[in-house]
MIZAVEX-174248 format. One record per atom (N, C-alpha, C, O, CB): residue in three letters; y, z, x; chain. Coordinates in Angstrom, 1 decimal. Glycine has a CB too. Example, Ala and Ser with C-alpha at 12.3 -4.5 7.8 and 13.67 -1.06 7.14 Angstrom:
MIZAVEX-174248
> ALA:-5.7:7.8:13.2:A
> ALA:-4.5:7.8:12.3:A
> ALA:-3.3:7.8:13.2:A
> ALA:-3.3:8.5:14.2:A
> ALA:-4.5:9.0:11.3:A
> SER:-2.2:7.1:12.8:A
> SER:-1.1:7.1:13.7:A
> SER:0.0:7.9:12.9:A
> SER:1.1:8.0:13.4:A
> SER:-0.6:5.7:14.1:A
This chain:
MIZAVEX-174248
> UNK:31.2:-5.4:-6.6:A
> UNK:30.6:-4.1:-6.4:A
> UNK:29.3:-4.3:-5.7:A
> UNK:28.3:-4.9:-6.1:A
> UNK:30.4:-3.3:-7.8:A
> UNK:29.3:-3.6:-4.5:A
> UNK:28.0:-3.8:-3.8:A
> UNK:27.2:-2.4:-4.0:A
> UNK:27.3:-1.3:-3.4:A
> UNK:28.2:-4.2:-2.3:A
> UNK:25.9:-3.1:-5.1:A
> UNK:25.1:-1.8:-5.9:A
> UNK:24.5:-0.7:-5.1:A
> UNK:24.5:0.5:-5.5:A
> UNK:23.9:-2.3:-6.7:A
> UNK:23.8:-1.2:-3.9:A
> UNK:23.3:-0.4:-3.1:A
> UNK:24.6:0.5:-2.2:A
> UNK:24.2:1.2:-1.2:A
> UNK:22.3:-1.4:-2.3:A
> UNK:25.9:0.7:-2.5:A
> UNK:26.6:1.4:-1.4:A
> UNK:27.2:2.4:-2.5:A
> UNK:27.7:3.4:-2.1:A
> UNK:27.8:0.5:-0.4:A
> UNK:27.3:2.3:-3.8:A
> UNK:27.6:2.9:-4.8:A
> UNK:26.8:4.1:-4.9:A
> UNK:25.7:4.2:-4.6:A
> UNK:27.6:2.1:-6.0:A
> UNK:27.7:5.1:-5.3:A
> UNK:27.2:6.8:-5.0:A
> UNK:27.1:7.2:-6.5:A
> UNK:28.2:7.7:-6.6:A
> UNK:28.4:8.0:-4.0:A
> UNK:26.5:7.2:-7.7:A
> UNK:26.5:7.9:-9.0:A
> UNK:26.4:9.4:-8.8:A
> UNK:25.8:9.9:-7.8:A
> UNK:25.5:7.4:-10.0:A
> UNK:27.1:10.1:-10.1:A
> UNK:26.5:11.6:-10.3:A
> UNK:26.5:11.3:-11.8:A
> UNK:27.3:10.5:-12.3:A
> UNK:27.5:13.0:-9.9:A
> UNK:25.5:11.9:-12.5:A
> UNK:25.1:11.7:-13.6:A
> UNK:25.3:13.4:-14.0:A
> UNK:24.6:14.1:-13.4:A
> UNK:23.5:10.9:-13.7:A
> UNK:26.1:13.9:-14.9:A
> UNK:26.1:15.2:-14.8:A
> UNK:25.7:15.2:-17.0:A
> UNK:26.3:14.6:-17.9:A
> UNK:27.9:16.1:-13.8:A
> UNK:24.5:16.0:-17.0:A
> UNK:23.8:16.2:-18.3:A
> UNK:23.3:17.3:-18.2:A
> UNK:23.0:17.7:-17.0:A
> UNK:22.8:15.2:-18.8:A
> UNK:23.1:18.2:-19.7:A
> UNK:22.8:19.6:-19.6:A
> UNK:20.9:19.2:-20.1:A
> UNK:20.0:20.0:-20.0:A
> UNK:23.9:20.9:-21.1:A
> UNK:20.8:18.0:-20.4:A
> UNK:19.2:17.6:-20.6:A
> UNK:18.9:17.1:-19.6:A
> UNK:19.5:16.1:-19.1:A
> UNK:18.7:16.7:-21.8:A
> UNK:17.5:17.8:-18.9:A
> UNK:16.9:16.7:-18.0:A
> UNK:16.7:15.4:-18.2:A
> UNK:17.0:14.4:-17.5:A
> UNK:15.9:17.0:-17.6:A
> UNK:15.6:15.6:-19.6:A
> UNK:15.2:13.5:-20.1:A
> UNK:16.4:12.8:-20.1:A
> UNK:16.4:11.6:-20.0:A
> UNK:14.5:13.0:-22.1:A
> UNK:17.7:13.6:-20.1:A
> UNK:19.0:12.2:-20.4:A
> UNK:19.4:11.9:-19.0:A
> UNK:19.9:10.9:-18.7:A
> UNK:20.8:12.6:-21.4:A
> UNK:19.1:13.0:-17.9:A
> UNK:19.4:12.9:-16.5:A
> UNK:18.1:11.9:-15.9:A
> UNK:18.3:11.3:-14.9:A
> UNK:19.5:14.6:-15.7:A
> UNK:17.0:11.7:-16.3:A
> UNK:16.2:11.1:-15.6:A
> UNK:16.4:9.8:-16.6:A
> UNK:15.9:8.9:-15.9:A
> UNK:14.8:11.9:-15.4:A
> UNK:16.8:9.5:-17.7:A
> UNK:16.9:8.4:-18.2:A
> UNK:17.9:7.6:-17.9:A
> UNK:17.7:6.4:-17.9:A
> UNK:16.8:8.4:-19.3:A
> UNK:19.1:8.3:-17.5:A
> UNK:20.3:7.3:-17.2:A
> UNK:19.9:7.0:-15.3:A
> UNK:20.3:6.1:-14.6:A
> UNK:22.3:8.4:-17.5:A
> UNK:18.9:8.1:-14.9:A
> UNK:18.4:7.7:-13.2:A
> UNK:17.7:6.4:-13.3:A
> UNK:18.1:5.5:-12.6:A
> UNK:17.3:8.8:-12.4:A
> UNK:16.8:6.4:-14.1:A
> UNK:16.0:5.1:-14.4:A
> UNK:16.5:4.1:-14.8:A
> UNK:16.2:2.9:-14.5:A
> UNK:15.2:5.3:-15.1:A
> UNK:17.3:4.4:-15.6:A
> UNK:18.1:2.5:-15.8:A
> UNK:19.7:2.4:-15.0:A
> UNK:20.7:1.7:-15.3:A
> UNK:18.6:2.0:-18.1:A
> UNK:19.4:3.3:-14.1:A
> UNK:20.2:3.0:-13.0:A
> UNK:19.9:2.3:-11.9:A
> UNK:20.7:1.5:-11.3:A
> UNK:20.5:3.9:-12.7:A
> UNK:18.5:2.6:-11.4:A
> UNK:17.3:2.1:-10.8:A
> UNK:17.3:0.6:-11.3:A
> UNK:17.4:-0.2:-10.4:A
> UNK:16.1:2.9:-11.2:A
> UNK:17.1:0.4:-12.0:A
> UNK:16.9:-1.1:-12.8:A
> UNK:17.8:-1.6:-12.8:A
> UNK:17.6:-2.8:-12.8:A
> UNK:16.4:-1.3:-14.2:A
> UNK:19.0:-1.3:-12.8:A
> UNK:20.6:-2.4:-12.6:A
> UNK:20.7:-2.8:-11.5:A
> UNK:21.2:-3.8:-11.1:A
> UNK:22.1:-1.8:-12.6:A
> UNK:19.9:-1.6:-10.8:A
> UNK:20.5:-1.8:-9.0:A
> UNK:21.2:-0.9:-8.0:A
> UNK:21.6:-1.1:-6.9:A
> UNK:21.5:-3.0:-8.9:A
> UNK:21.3:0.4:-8.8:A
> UNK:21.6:1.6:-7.7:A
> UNK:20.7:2.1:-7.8:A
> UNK:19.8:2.2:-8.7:A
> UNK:22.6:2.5:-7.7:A
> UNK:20.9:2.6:-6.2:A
> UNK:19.9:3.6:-6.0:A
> UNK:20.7:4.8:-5.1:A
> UNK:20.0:5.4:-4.4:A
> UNK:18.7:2.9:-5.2:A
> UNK:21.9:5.0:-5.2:A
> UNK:22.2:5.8:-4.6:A
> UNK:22.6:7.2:-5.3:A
> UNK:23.5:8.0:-5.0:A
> UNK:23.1:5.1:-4.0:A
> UNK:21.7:7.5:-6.6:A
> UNK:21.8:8.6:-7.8:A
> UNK:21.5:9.8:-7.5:A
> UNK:20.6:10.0:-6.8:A
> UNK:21.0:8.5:-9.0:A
> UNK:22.5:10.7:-8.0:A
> UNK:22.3:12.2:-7.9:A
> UNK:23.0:12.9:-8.8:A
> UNK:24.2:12.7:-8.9:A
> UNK:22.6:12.7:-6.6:A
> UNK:22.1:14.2:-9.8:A
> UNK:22.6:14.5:-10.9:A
> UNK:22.0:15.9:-10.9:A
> UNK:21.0:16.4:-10.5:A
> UNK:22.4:13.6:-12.1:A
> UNK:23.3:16.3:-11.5:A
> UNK:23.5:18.1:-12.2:A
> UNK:23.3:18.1:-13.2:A
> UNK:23.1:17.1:-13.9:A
> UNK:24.8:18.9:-12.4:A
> UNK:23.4:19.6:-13.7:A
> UNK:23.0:20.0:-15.4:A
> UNK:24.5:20.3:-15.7:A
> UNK:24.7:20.8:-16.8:A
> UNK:21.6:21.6:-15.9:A
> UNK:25.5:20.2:-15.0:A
> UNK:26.4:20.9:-16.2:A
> UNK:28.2:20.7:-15.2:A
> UNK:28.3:20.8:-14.0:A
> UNK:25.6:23.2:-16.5:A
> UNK:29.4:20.4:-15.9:A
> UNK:30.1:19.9:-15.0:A
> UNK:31.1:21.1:-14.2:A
> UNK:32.1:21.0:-13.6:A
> UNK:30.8:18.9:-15.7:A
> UNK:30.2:22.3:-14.5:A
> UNK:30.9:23.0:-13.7:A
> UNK:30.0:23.1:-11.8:A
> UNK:30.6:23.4:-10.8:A
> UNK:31.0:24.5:-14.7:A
> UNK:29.1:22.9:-12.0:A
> UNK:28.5:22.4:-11.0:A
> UNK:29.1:20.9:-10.3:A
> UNK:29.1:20.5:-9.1:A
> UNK:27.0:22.3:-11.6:A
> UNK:29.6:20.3:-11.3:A
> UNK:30.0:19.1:-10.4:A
> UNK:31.2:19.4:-10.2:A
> UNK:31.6:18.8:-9.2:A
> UNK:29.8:17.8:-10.9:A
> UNK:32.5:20.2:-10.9:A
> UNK:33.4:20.2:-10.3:A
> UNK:33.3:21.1:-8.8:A
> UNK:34.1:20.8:-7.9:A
> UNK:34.3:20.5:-11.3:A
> UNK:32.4:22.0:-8.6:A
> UNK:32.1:22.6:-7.7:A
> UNK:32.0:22.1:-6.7:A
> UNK:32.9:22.2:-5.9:A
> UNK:31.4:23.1:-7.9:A
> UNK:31.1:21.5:-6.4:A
> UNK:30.5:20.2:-5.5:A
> UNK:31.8:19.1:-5.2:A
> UNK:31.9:19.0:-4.0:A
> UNK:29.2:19.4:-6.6:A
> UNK:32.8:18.2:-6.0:A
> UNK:33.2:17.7:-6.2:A
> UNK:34.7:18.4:-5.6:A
> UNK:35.4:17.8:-4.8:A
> UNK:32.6:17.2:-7.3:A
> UNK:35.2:19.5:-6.0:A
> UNK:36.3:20.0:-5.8:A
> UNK:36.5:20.5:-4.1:A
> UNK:37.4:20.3:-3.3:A
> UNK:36.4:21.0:-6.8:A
> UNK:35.1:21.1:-4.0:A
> UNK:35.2:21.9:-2.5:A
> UNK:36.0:21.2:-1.2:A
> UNK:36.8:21.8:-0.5:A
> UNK:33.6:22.0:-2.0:A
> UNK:35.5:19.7:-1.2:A
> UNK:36.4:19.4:-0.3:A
> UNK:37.2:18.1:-0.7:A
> UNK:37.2:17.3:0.3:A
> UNK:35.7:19.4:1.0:A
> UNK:37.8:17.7:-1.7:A
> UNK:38.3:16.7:-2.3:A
> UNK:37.6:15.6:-2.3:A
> UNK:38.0:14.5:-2.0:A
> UNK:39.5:16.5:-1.8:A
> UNK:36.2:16.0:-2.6:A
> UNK:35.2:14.8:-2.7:A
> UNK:34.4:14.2:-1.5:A
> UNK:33.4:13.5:-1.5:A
> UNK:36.1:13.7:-3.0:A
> UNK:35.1:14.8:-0.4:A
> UNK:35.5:14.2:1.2:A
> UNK:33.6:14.4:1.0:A
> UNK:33.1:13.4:0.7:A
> UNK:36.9:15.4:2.7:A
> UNK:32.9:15.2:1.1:A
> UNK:31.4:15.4:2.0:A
> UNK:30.3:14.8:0.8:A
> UNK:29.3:14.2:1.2:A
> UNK:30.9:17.5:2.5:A
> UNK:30.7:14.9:-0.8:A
> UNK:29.9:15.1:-1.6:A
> UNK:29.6:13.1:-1.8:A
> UNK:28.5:12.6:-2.1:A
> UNK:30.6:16.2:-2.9:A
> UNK:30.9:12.3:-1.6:A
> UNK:31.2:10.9:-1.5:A
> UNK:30.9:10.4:-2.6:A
> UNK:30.1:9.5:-2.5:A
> UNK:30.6:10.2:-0.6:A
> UNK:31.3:10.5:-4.0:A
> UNK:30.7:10.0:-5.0:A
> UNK:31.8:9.2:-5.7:A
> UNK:32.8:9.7:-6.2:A
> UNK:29.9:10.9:-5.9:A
> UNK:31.2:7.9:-5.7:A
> UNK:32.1:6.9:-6.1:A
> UNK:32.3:6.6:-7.9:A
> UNK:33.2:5.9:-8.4:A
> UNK:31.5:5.6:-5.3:A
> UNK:31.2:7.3:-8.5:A
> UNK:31.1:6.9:-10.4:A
> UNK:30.7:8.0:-10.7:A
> UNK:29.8:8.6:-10.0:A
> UNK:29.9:5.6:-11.1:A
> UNK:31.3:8.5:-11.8:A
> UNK:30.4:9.8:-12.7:A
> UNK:30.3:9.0:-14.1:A
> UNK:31.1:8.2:-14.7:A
> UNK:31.3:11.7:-12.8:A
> UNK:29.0:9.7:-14.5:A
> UNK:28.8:9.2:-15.9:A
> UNK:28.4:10.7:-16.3:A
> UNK:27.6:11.2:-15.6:A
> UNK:27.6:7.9:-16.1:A
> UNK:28.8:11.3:-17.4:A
> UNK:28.8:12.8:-17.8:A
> UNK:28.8:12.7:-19.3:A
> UNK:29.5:12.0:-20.0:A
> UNK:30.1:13.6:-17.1:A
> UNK:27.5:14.0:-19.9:A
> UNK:27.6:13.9:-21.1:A
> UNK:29.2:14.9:-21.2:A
> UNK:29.7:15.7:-20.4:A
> UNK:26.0:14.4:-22.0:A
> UNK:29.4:14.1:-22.6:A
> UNK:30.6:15.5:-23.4:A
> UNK:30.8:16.9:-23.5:A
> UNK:31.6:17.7:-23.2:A
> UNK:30.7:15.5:-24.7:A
> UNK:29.3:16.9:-24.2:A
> UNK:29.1:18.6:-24.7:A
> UNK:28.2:18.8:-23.8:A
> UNK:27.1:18.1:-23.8:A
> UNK:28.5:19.0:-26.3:A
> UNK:28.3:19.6:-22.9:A
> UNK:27.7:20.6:-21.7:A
> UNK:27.9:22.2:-22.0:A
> UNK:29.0:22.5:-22.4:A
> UNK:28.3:20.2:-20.2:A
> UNK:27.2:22.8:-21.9:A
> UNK:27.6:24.4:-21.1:A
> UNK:28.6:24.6:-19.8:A
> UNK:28.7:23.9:-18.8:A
> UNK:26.3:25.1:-20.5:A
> UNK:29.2:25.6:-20.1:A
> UNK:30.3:25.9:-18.9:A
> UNK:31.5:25.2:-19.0:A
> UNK:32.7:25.6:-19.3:A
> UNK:29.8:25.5:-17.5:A
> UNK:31.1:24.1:-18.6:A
> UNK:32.3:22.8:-18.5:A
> UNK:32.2:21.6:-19.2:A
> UNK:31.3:20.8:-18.8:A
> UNK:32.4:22.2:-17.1:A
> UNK:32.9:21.1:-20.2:A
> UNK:32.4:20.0:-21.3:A
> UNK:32.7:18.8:-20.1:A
> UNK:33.3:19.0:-19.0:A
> UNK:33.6:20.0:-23.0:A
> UNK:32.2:17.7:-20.3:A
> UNK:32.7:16.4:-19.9:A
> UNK:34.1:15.9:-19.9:A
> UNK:34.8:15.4:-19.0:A
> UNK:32.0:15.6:-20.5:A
> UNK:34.4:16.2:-21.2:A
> UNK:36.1:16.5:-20.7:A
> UNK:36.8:17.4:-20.4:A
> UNK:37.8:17.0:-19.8:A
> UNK:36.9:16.3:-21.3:A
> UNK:36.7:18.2:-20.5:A
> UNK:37.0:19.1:-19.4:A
> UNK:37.1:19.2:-17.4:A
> UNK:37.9:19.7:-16.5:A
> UNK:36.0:19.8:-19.7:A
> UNK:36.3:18.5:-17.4:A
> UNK:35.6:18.3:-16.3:A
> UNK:36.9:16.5:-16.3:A
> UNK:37.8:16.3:-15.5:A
> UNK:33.5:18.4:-16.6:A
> UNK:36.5:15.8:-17.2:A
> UNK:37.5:14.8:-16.5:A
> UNK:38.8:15.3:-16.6:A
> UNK:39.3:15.2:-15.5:A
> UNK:37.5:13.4:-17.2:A
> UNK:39.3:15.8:-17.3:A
> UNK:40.9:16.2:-17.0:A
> UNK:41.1:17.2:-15.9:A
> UNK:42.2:17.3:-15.4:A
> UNK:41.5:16.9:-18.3:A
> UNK:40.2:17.8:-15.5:A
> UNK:40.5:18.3:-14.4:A
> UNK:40.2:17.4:-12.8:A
> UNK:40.9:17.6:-11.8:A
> UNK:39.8:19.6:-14.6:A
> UNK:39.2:16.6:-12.9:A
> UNK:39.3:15.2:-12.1:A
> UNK:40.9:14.5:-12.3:A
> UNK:41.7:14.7:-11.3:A
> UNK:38.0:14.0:-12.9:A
> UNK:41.1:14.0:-13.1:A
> UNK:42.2:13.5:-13.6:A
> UNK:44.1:14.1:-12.5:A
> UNK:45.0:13.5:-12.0:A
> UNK:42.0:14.1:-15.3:A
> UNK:43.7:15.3:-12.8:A
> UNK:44.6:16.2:-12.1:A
> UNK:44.3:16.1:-10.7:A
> UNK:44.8:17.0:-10.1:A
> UNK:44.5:17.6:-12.5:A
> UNK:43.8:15.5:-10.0:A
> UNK:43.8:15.9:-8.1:A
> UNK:44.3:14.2:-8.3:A
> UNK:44.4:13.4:-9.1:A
> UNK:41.8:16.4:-6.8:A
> UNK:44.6:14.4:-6.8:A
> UNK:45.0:13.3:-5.9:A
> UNK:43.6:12.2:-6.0:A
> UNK:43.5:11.0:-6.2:A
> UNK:45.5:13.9:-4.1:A
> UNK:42.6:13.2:-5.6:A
> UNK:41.1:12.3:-5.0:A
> UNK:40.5:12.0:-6.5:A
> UNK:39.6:11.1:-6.3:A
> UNK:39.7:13.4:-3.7:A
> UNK:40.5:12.4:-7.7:A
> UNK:39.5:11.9:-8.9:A
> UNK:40.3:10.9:-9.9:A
> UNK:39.9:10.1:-10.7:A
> UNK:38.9:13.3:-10.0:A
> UNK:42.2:11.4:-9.4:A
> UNK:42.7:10.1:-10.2:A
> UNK:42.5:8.9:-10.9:A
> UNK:42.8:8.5:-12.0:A
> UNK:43.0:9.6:-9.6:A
> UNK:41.5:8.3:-9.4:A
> UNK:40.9:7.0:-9.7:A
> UNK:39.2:6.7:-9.6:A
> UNK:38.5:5.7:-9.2:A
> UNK:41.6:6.1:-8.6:A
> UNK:39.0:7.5:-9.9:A
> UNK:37.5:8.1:-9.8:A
> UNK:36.7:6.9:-11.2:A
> UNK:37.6:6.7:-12.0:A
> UNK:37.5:10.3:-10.3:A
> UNK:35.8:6.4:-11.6:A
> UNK:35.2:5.6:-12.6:A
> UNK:34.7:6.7:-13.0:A
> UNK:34.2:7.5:-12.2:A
> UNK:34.3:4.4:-12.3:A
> UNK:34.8:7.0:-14.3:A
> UNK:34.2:8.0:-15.1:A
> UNK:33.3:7.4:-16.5:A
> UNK:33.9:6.5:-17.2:A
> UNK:35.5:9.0:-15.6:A
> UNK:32.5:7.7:-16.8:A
> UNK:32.5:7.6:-18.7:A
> UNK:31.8:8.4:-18.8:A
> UNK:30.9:8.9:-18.1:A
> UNK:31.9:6.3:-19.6:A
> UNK:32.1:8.7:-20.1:A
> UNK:31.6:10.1:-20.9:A
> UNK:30.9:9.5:-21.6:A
> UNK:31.2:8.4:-22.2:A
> UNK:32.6:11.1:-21.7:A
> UNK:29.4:10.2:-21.8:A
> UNK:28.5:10.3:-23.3:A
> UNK:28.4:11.0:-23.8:A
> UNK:28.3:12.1:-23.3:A
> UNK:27.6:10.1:-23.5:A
> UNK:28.1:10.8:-25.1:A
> UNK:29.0:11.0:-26.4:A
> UNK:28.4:10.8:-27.6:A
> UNK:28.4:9.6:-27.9:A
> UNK:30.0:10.2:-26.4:A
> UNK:27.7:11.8:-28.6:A
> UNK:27.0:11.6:-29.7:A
> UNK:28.3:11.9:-30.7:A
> UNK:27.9:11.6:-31.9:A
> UNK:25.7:12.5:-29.8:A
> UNK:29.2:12.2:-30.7:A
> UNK:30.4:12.0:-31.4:A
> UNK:31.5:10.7:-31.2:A
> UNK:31.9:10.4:-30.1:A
> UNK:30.9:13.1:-31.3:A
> UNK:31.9:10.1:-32.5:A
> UNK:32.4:9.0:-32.5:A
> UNK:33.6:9.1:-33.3:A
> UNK:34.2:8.2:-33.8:A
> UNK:31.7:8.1:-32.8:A
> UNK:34.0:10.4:-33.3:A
> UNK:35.1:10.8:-34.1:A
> UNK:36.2:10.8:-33.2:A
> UNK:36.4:11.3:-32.1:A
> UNK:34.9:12.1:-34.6:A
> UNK:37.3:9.5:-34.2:A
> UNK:38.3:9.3:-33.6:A
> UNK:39.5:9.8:-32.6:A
> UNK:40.2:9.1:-31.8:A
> UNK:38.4:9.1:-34.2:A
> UNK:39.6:11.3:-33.0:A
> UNK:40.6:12.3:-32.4:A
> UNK:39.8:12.3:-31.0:A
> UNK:40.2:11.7:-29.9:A
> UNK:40.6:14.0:-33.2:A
> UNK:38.8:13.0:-31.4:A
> UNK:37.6:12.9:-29.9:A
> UNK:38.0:11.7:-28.9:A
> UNK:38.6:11.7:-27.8:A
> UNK:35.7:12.5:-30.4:A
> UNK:37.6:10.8:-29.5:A
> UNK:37.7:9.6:-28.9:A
> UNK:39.4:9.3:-27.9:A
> UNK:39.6:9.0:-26.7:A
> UNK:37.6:8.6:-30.3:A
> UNK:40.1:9.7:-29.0:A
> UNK:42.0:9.5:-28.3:A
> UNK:41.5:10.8:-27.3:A
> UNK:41.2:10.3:-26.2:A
> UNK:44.0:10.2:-29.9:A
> UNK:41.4:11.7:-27.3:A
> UNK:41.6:12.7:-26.4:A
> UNK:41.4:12.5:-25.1:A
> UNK:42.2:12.6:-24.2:A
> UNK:40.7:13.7:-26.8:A
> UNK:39.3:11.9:-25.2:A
> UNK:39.3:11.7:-24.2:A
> UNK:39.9:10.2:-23.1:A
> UNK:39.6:10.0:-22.0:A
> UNK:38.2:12.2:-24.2:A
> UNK:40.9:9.1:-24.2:A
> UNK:41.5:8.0:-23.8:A
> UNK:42.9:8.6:-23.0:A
> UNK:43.2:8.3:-21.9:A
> UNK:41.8:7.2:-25.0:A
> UNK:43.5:9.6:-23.8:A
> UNK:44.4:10.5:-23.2:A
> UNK:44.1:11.1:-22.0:A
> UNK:45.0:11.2:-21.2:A
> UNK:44.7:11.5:-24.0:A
> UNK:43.0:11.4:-21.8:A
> UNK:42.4:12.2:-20.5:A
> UNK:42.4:11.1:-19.5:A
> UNK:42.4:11.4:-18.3:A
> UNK:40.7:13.0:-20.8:A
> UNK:42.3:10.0:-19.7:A
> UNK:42.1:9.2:-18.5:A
> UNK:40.8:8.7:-18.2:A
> UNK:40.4:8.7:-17.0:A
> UNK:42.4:9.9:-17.3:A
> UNK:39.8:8.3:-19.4:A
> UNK:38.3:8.3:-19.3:A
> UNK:38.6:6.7:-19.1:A
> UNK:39.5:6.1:-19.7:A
> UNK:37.3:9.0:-20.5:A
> UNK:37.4:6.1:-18.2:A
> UNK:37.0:4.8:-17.7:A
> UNK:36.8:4.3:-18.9:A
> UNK:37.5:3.6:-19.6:A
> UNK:35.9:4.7:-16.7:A
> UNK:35.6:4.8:-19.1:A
> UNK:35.2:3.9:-20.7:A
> UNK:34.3:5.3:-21.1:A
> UNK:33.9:6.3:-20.3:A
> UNK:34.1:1.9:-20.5:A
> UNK:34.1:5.0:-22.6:A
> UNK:32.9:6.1:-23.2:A
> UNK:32.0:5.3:-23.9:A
> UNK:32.3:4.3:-24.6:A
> UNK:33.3:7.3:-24.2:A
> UNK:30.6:6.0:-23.9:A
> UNK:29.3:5.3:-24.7:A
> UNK:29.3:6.3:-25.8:A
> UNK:29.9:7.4:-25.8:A
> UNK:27.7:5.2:-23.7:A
> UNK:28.4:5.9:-26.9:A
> UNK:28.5:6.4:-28.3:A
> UNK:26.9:6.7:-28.1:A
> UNK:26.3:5.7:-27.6:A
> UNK:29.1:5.3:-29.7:A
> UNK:26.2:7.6:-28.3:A
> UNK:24.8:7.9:-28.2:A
> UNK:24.2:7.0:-29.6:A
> UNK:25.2:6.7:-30.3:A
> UNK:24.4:9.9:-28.2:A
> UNK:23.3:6.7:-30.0:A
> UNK:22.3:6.2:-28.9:A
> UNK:23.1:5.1:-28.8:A
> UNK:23.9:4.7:-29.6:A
> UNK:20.8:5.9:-29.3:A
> UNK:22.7:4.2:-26.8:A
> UNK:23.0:3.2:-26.3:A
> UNK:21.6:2.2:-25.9:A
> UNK:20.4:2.5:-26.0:A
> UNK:23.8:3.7:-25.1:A
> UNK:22.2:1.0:-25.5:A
> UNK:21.3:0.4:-24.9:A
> UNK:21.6:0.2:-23.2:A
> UNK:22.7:0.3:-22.6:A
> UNK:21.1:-0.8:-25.6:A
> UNK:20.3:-0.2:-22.7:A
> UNK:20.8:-0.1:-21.4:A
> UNK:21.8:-1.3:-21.0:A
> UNK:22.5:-1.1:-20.0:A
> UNK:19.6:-0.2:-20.5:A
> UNK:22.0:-2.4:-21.8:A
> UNK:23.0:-3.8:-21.7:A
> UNK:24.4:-2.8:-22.1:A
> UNK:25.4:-3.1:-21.5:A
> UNK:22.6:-5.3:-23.2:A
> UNK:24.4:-1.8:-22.9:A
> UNK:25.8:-1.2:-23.1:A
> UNK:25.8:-0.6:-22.2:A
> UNK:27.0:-0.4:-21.8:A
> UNK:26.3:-0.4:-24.1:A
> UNK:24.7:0.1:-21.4:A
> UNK:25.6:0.9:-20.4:A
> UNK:26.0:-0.1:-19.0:A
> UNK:27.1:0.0:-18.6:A
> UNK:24.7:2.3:-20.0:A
> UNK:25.3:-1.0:-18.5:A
> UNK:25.9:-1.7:-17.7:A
> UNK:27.1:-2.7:-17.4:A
> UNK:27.7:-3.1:-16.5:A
> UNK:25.3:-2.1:-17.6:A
> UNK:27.1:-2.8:-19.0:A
> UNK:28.7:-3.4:-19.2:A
> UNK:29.6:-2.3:-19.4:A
> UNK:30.7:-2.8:-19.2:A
> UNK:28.9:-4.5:-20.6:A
> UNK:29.6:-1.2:-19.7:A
> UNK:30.2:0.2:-19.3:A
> UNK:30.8:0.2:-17.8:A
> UNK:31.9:0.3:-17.3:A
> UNK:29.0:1.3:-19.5:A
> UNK:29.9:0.2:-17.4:A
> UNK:29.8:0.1:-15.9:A
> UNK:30.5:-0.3:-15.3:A
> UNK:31.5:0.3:-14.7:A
> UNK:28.9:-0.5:-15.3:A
> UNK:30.2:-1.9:-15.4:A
> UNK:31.2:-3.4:-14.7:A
> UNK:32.2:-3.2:-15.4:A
> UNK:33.1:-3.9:-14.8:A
> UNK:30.8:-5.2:-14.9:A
> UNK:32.7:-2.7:-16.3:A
> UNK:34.4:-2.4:-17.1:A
> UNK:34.7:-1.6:-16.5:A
> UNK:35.7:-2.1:-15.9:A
> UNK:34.7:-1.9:-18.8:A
> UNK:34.4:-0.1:-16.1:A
> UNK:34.8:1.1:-16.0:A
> UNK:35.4:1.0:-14.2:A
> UNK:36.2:1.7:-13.8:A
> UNK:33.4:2.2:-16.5:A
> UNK:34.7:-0.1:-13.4:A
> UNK:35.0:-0.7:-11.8:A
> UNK:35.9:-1.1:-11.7:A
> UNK:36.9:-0.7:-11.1:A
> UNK:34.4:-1.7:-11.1:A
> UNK:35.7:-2.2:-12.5:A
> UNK:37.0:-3.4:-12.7:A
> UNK:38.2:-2.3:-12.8:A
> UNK:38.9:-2.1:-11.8:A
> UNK:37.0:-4.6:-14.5:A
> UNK:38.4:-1.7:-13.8:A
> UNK:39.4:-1.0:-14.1:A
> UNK:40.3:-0.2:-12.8:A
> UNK:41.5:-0.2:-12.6:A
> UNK:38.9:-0.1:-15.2:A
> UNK:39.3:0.6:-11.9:A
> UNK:39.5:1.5:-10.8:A
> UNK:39.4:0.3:-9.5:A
> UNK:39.7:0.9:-8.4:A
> UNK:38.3:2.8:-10.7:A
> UNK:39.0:-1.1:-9.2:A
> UNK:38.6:-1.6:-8.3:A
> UNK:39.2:-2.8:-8.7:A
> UNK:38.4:-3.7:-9.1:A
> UNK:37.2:-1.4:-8.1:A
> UNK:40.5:-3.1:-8.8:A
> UNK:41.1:-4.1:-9.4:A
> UNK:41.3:-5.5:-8.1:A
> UNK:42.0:-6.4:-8.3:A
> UNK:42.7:-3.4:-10.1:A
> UNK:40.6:-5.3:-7.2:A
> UNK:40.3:-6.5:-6.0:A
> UNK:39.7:-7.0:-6.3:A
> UNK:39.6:-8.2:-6.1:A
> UNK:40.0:-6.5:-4.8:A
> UNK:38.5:-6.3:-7.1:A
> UNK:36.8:-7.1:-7.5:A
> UNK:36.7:-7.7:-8.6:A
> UNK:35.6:-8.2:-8.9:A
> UNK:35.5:-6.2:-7.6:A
């Protein structure tokens, strides 16, 4: 994975969790971040032209949002041709197991359990590539 060509969307209904996952994103080694409050905004963005103008290669999205939950939002990714194979993970202050199958069922890259460290989320990361980027 070459860090600097990687496109994130960080989509969170809290700013401090959008500027915290920007910052130790920064510190891994992207810099190519850009983030919404909520995933109906990103499917928006994201849907308009099958990804084609918006170019975003990773989403990392909390669960519970307004409008559009995080899964929500991945199963409807899930459903096109272009988010299929999209790296997703959801965060997640619930660790309840159903939850958990649901969003495995949905097609989620990997999920973090709130609170994280920044070593879990980067190995999040390098799992969630591998998985969609099976050359690297």
């Amino acid at each position: 994975m070459q860090k600097a060509d990687v496109k994130f969307l960080i989509i969170d209904d809290l700013p401090t969790i959008r500027r915290l996952l920007r910052s130790q994103l920064h510190d891994l080694g992207f810099k190519n971040i850009m983030d919404l409050p909520d995933g109906l905004n990103a499917w928006n963005l994201l849907s308009k032209d099958g990804n084609k103008s918006a170019q975003i290669d990773f989403i990392i999205a909390d669960w519970n949002m307004p409008k559009l939950t995080g899964l929500e939002l991945l199963e409807r990714l899930r459903a096109t041709s272009w988010g299929v194979n999209l790296p997703i993970i959801l965060l997640t202050s619930e660790s309840d197991r159903e939850l958990v199958s649901a969003a495995i069922m949905a097609g989620v890259s990997q999920y973090i359990v709130k609170p994280y460290t920044a070593q879990n989320l980067a190995s999040k990361i390098t799992e969630a590539w591998k998985k969609h980027n099976s050359k690297e």
